[in-house]
C-alpha positions in Angstrom: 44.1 73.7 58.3 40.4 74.9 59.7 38.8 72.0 61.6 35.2 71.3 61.1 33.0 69.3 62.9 30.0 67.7 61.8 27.0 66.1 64.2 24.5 64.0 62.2 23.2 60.8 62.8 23.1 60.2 59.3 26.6 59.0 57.9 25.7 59.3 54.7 25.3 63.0 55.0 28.8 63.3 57.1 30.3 61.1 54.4 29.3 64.1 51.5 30.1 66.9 53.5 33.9 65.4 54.3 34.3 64.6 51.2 33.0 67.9 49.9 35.2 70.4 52.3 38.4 67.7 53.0 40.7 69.3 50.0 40.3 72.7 52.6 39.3 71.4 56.0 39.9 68.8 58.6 36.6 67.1 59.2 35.8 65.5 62.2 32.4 63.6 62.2 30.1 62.5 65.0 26.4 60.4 65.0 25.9 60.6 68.7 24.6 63.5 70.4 25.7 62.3 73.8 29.4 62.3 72.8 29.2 65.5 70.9 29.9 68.3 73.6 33.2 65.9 75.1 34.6 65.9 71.2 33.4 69.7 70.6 35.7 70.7 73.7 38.6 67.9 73.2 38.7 69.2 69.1 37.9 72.6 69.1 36.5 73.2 65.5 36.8 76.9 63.7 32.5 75.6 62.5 30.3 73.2 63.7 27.3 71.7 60.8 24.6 70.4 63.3 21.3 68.5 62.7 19.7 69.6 65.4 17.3 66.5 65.2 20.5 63.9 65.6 19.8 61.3 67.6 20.5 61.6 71.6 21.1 65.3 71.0 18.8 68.6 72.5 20.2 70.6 70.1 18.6 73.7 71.5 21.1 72.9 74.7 23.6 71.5 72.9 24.2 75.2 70.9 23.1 76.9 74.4 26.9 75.1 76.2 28.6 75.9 72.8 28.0 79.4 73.0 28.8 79.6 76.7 32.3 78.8 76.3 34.8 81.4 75.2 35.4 79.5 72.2 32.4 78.9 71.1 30.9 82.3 71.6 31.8 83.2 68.1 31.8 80.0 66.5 29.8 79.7 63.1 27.3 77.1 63.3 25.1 75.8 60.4 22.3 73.9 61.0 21.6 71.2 58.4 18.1 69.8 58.4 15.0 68.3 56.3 12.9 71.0 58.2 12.6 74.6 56.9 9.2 75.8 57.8 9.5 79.8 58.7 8.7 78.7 62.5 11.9 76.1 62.5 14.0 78.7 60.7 13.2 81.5 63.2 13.5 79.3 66.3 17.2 78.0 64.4 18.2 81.5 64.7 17.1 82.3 68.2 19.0 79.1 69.0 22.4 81.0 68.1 22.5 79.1 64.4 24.1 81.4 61.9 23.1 79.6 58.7 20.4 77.1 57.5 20.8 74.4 54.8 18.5 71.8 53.7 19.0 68.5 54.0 19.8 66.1 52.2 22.9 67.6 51.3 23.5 65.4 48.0 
């Protein structure tokens, strides 16, 4: 089974999307930004869904580590966020996000 992980401070919104993808993915869910680089290396996801806004987390730095490791190079990674001005979509994508969903995800 694919393993996802999802960083959001929000447990509501972790709480949907493991319900949502859990009949075809593991989901592994995380609120702090400061734990979320020792779970992404210890868990190895196949996708990460990221607010980039979560608390304790540079998400700009956060996805620049992700895509320095081998495994994370080509790693999908969806942003999910309450911000979708032109300007935040365009700097998502020079970050290294692939896709861009609006929160809230309910």
């Amino acid at each position: 089974m694919e393993k996802v992980m999802v960083i959001d401070s929000d447990t509501h919104q972790i709480r949907i999307l493991s319900e949502g993808l859990s009949n075809d993915y593991h989901i592994l869910g995380c609120t702090r930004g400061t734990k979320a680089m020792e779970l992404f290396q210890i868990y190895r996801p196949s996708a990460l869904v990221l607010d980039p806004a979560t608390s304790e987390l540079n998400g700009k730095e956060f996805i620049r580590q992700v895509r320095s490791v081998p495994s994370g190079r080509r790693l999908p990674i969806l942003a999910l966020t309450p911000i979708t001005t032109l300007r935040h979509i365009e700097d998502s994508f020079d970050l290294g996000v692939d896709m861009i969903f609006s929160k809230p995800c309910s």
